[in-house]
KOLKE-572281 format. One record per residue (C-alpha): residue number from 0; chain; x, y, z. Coordinates in Angstrom, 1 decimal, always signed. Layout:
! KOLKE-572281
  kolgu  torza    east   north      up
    NUM      A       X       Y       Z
...
END
This chain:
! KOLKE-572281
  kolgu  torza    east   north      up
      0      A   -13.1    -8.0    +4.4
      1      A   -14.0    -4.5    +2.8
      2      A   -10.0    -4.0    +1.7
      3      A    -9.9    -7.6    -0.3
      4      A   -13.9    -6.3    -1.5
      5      A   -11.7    -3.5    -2.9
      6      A    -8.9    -5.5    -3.9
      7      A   -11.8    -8.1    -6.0
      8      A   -13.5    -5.0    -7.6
      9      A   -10.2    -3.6    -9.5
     10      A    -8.6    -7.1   -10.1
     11      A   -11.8    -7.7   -11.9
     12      A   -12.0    -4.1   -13.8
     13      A    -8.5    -5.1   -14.9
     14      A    -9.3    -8.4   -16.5
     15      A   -13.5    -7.4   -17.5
     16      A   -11.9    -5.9   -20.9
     17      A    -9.4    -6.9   -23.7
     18      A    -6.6    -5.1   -25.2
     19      A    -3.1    -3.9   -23.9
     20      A    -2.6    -2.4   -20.7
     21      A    -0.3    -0.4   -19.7
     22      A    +1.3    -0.9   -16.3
     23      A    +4.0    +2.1   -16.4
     24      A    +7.9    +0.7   -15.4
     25      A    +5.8    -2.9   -13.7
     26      A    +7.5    -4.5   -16.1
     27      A   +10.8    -4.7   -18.5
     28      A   +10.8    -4.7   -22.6
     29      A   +11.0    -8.5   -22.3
     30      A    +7.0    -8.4   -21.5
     31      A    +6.8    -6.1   -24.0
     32      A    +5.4    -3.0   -21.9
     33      A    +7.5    +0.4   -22.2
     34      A    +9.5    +1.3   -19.2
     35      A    +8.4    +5.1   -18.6
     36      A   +10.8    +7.5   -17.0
     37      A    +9.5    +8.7   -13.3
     38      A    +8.3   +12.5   -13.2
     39      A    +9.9   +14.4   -10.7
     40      A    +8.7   +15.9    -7.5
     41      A   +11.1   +18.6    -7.4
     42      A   +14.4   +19.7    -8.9
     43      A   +17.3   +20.3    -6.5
     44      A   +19.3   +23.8    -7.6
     45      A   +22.2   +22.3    -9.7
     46      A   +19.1   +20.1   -12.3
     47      A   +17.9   +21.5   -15.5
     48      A   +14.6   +22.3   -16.1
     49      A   +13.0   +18.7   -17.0
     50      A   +13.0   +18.6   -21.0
     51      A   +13.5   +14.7   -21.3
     52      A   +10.2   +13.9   -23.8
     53      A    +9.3   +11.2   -22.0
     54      A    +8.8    +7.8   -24.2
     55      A    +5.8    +6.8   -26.5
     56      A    +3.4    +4.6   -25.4
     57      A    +0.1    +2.9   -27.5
     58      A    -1.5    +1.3   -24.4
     59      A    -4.0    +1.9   -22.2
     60      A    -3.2    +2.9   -18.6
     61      A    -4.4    +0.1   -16.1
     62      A    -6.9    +2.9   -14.6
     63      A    -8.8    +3.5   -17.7
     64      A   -10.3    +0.2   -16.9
     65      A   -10.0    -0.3   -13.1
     66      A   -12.0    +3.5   -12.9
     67      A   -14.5    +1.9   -15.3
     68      A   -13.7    +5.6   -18.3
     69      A   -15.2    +4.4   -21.3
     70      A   -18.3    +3.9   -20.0
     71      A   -18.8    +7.0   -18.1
     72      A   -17.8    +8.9   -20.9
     73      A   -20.6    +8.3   -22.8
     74      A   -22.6   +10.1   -20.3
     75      A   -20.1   +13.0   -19.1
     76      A   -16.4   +14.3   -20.0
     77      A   -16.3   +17.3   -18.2
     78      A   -17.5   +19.8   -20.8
     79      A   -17.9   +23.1   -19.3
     80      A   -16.1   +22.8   -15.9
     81      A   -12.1   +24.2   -14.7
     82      A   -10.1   +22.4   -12.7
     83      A    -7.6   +24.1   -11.4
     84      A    -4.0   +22.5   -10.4
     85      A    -2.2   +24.2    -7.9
     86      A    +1.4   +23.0    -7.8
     87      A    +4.6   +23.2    -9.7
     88      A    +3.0   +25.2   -12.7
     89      A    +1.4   +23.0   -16.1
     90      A    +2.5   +23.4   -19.8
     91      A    +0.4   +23.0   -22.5
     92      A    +3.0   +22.0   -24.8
     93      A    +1.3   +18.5   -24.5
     94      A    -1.1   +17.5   -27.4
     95      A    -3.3   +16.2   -25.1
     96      A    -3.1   +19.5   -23.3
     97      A    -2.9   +22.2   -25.8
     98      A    -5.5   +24.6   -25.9
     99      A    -6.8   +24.4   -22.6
    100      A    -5.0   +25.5   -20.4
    101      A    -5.0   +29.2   -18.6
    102      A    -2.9   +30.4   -16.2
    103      A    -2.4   +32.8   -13.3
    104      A    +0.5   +34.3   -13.0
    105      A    +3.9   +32.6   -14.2
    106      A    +1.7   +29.5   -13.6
    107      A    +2.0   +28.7   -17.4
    108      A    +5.4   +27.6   -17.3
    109      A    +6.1   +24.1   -15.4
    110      A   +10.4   +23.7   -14.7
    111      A    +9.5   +20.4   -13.1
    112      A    +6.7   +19.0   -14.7
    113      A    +4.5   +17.4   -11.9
    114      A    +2.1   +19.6   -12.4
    115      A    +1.8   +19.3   -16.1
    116      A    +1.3   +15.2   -15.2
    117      A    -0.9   +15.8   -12.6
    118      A    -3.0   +18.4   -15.3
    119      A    -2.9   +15.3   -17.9
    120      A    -4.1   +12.9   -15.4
    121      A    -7.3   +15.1   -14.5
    122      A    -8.0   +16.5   -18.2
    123      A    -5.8   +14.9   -21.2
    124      A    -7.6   +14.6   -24.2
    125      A    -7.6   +11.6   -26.1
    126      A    -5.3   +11.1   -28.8
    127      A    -5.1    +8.9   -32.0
    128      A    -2.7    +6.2   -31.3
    129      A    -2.4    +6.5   -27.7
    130      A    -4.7    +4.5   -25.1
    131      A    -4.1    +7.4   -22.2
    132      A    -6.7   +10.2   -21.3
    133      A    -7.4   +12.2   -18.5
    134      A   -10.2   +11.3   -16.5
    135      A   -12.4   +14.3   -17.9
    136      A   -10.9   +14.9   -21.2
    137      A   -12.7   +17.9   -22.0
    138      A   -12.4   +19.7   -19.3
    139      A   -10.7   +22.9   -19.0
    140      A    -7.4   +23.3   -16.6
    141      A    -6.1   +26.6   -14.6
    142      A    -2.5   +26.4   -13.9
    143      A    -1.8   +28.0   -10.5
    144      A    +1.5   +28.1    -9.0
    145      A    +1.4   +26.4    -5.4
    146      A    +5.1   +26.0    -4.9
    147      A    +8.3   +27.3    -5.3
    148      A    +9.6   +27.2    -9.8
    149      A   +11.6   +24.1    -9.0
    150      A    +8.7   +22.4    -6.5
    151      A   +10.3   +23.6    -3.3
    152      A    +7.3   +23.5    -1.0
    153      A    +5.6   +26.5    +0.3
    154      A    +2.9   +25.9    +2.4
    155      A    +2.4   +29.6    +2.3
    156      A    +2.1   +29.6    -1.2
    157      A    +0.0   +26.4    -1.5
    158      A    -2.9   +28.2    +0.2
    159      A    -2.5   +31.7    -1.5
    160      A    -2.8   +29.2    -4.8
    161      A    -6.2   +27.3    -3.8
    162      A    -7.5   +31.7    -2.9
    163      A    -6.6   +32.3    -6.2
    164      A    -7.9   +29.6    -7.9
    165      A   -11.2   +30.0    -6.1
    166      A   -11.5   +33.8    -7.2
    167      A   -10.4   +32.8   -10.8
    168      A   -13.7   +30.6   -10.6
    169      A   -12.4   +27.1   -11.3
    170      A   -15.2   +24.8    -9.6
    171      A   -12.6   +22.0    -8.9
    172      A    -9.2   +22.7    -6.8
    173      A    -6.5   +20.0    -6.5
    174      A    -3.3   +21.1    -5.3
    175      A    +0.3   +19.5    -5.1
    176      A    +0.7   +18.7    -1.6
    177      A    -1.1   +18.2    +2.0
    178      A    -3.4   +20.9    +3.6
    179      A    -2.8   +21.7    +7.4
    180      A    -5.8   +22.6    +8.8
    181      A    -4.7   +24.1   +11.6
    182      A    -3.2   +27.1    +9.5
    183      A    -4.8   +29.9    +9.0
    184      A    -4.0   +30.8    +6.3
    185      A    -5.2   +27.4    +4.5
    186      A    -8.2   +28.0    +6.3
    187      A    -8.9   +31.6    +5.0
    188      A    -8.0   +30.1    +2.0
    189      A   -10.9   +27.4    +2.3
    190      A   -13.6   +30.4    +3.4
    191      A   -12.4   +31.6    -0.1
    192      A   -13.3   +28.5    -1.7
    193      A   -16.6   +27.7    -0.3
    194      A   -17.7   +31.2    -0.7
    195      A   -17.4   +30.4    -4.6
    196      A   -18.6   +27.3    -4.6
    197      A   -15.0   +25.6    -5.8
    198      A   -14.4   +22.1    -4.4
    199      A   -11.1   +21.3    -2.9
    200      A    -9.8   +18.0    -3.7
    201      A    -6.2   +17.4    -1.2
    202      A    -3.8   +14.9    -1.1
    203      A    -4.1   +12.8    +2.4
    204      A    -0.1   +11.6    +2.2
    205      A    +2.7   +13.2    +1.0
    206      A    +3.9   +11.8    -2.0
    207      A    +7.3   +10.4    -1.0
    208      A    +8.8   +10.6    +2.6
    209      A   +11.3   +13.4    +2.7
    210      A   +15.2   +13.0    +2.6
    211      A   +15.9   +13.6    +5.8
    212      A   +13.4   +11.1    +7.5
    213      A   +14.3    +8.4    +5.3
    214      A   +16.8    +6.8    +7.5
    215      A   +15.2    +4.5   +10.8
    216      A   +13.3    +7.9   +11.9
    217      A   +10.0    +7.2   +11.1
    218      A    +8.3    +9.6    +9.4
    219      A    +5.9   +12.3   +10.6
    220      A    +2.3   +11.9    +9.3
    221      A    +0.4   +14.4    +7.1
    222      A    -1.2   +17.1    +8.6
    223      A    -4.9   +16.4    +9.3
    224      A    -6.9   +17.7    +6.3
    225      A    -9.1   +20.9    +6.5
    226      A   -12.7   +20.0    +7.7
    227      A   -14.8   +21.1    +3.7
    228      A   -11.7   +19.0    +2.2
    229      A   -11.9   +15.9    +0.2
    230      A    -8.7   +14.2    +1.4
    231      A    -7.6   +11.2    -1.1
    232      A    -5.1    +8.8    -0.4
    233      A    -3.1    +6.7    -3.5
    234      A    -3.6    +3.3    -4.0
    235      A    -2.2    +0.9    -6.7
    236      A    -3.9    -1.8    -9.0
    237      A    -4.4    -4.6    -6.3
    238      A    -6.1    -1.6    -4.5
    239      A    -4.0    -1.4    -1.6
    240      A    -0.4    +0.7    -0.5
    241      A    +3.1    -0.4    +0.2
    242      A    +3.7    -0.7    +3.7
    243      A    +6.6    +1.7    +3.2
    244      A    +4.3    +4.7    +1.7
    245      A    +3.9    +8.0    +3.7
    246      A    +2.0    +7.8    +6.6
    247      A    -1.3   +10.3    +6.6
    248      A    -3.3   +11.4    +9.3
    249      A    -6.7   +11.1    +7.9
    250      A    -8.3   +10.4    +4.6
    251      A   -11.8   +10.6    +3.0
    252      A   -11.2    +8.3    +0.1
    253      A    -8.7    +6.3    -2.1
    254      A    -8.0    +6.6    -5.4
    255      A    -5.7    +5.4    -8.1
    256      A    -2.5    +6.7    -7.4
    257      A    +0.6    +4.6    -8.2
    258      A    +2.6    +3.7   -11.2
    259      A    +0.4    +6.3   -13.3
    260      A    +1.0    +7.4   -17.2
    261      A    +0.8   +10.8   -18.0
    262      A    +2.1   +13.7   -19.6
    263      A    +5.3   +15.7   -19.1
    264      A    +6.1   +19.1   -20.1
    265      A    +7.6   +18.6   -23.4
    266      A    +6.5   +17.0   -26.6
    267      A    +3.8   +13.9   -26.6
    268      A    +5.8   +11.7   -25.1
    269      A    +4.7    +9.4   -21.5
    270      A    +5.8    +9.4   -18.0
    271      A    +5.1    +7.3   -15.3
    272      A    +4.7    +8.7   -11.3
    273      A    +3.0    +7.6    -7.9
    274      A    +1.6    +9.7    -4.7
    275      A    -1.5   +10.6    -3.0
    276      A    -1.9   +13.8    -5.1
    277      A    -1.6   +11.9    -8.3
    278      A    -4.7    +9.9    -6.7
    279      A    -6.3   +13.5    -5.7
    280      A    -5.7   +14.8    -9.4
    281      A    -7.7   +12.0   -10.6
    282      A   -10.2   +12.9    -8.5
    283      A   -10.4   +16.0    -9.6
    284      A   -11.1   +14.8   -12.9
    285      A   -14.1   +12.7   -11.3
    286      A   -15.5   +15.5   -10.0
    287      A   -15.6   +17.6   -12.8
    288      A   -17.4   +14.6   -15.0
    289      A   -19.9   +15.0   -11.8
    290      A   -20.3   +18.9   -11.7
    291      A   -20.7   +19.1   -15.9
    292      A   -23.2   +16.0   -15.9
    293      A   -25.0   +17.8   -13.1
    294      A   -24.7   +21.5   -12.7
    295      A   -27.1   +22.0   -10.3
    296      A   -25.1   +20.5    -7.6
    297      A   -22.8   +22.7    -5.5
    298      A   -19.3   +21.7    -4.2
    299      A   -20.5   +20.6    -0.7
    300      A   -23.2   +18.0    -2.9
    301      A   -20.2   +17.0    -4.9
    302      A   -18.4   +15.9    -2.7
    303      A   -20.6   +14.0    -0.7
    304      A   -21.8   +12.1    -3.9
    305      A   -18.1   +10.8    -4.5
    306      A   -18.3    +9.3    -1.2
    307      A   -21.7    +8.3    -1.6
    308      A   -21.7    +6.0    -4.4
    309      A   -17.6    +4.9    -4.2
    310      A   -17.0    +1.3    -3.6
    311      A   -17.1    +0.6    +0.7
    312      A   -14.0    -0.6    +2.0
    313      A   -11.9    +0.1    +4.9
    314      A   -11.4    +3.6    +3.1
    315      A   -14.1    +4.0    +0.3
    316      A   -12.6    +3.5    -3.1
    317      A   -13.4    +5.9    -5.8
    318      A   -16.3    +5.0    -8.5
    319      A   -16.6    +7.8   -11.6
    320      A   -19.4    +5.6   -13.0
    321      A   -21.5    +5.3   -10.1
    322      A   -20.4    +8.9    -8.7
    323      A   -21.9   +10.2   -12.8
    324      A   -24.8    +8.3   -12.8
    325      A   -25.6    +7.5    -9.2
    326      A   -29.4    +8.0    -7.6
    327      A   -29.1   +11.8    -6.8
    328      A   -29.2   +12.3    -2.2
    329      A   -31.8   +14.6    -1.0
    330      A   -30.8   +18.0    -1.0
    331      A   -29.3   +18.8    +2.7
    332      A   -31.9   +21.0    +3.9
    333      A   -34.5   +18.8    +2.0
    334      A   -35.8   +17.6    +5.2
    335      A   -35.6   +21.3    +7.1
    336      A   -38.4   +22.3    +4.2
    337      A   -40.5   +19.3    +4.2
    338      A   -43.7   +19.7    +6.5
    339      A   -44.4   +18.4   +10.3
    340      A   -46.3   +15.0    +9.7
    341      A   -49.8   +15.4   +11.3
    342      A   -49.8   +14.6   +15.1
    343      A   -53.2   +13.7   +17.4
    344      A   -53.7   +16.5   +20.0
    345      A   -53.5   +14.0   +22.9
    346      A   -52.9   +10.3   +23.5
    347      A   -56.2    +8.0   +22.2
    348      A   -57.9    +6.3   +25.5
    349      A   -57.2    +2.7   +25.3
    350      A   -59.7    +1.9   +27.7
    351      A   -62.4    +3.8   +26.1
    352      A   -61.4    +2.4   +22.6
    353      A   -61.5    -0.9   +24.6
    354      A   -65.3    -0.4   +26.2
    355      A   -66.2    +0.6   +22.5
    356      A   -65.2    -2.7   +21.3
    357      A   -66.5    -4.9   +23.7
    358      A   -70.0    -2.7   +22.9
    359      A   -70.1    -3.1   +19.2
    360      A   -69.3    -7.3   +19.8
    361      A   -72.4    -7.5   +22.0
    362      A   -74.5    -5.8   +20.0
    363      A   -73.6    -8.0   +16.8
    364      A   -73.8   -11.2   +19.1
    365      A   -77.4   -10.1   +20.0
    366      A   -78.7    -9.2   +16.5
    367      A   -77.3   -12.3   +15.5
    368      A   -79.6   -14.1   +18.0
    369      A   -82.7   -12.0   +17.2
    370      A   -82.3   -13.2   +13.5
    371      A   -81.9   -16.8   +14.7
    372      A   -85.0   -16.4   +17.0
    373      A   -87.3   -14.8   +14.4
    374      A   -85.8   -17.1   +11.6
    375      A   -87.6   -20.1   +14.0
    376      A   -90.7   -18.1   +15.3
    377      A   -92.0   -16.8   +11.4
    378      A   -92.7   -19.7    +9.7
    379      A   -94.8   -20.7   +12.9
    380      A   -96.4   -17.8   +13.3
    381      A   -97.5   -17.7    +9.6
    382      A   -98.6   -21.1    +9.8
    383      A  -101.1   -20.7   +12.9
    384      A  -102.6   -17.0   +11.3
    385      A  -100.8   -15.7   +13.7
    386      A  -103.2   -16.8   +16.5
    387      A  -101.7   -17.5   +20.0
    388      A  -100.1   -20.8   +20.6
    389      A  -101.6   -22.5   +24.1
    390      A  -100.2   -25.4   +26.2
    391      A  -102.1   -28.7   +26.2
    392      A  -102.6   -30.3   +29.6
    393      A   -99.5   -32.7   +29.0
    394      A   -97.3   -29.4   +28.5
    395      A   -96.9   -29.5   +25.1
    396      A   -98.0   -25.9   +23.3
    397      A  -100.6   -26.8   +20.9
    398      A  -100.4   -25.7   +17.3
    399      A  -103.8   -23.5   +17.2
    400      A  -107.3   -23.4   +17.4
    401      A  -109.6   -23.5   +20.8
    402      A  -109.3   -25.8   +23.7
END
């Protein structure tokens, strides 16, 4: 029930608003969409850099309106917060890029370009003529290299890039690949990151199965996420995954994450991509409209707001409107500081209470017969002078006066 709750919600986003959509490679030129090229994971050691420009596109992405962007945006964009993307490196030779981007290191330069798409999906501005954004187009974005130049993966690497990107001071981390957190390493990593106050935002699933389990070996789920981590898990317009998509150990939360349009490396053009840490870069991007709309929150309040206020389902679905705007949860040590209610020193006595009560009632039953006896005896009295009555021989009592 919760999964077609889900399903109802972003089939209803997608039709609440007019205008094109764009759906990446769903569908040929005979429907008239643009059939974007796919952004590459990694780049085996005979492949070029990637330096294809990707293809123009005027249309909206369908996650613009299934995440509900215009709206939140008139109440936060991201304005004063870093995101950092730890992964394959990010360019800012994308318009929708250009000028905010720093970097660590060699960071700067992206040979693949997932990490440039990944950067455009958290924080690409808005363009004239083009319907894409990221989700917090005016955030800021630190490139931190979290794998080897071509994407080789390096788990090593991946957590020396959240450290850095923690000390650098970005307040949102989302990095390339899953976090094991049985490493130590990762989990130094994450002391790090709490100790600045920098949420970590973590794929839950690996973004394609690898080559060598693709045959009828099924493939190994994800490492179980770091406890602290916001583990995200892709999902696709009718709000649900292919049966065939990586398996994952646990996950916190899903988010958009397949057939996506962003930016590549080069030039303005669009690319198209799917994986769980497509869905944790737009997460990212949700959590920096949260921490510029309300900087008093720290990364552990952050994070539980996103799950607070996102849409229930068998895996809550992300919300950036509700997550902005939301009621705001008691602080967590809101109920540590608030005062002991007052207590009685001992038990009440019931059967006291109950003697005191039956007291009171017998004492209003008998004033209530004194005022019914002296209601009859006054006007009596008054009439006789208030002589004494006597009885007559018959036994009646006589009205006054002597015998």
């Amino acid at each position: 029930m919760h999964r077609r709750t889900t399903v109802l919600l972003l089939s209803t986003a997608l039709t609440a608003l007019p205008g094109p959509l764009a759906l990446a490679d769903g569908g040929g030129s005979s429907s008239g969409q643009v059939v974007l090229p796919g952004v590459p994971e990694r780049l085996s050691a005979q492949q070029a850099c990637t330096a294809f420009k990707g293809r123009a596109t005027s249309d909206a992405p369908w996650t613009r309106r299934a995440l509900g962007l215009d709206q939140v945006w008139t109440l936060s964009q991201g304005r004063g917060v870093t995101v950092a993307v730890v992964g394959t490196g990010v360019s800012d030779g994308p318009a929708v890029l250009a000028g905010r981007v720093d970097a660590v290191g060699d960071a700067g330069e992206d040979c693949v370009g997932r990490g440039t798409f990944q950067a455009g999906l958290v924080a690409g501005a808005a363009t004239p003529g083009q319907g894409f954004s990221g989700v917090a187009p005016q955030a800021r974005i630190l490139a931190v290299r979290g794998t080897g130049v071509r994407g080789e993966p390096d788990p090593a690497r991946l957590a020396a890039g959240v450290r850095a990107a923690a000390e650098h001071g970005a307040g949102v981390i989302t990095v390339t690949a899953p976090l094991d957190g049985a490493d130590k390493a990762v989990r130094a990593a994450l002391a790090v990151a709490a100790a600045k106050d920098s949420l970590v935002v973590a794929p839950a699933a690996a973004d394609s199965v690898p080559p060598a389990t693709s045959g009828e070996t099924p493939a190994k789920p994800a490492p179980a996420p770091p406890k602290g981590v916001l583990a995200v898990l892709d999902t696709g317009p009718q709000g649900t995954r292919p049966d065939t998509a990586p398996p994952y150990t646990r996950a916190d939360l899903t988010a958009p994450g397949d057939a996506l349009v962003g930016p590549g490396p080069v030039d303005g053009g669009k690319w198209t991509g799917s994986g769980s840490s497509l869905a944790a870069a737009v997460t990212a991007g949700t959590a920096a409209l949260v921490r510029s709309y309300h900087p008093e929150l720290k990364a552990a309040q952050v994070r539980e707001r996103l799950l607070r206020t996102a849409y229930p389902a068998d895996l809550p679905a992300l919300d950036p409107y509700g997550a902005v705007a939301g009621a705001e949860a008691p602080a967590p040590d809101a109920a540590a500081a608030r005062p002991d209610p007052v207590r009685p020193a001992s038990p009440p006595d019931a059967a006291s209470a109950r003697n005191t009560a039956l007291l009171v009632t017998a004492g209003a039953a008998g004033t209530a017969l004194l005022v019914a006896f002296l209601a009859a005896a006054l006007p009596r009295g008054r009439a006789r002078g208030w002589r004494p009555g006597r009885l007559d021989p018959r036994g009646t009592q006589g009205e006054g006066g002597t015998a």
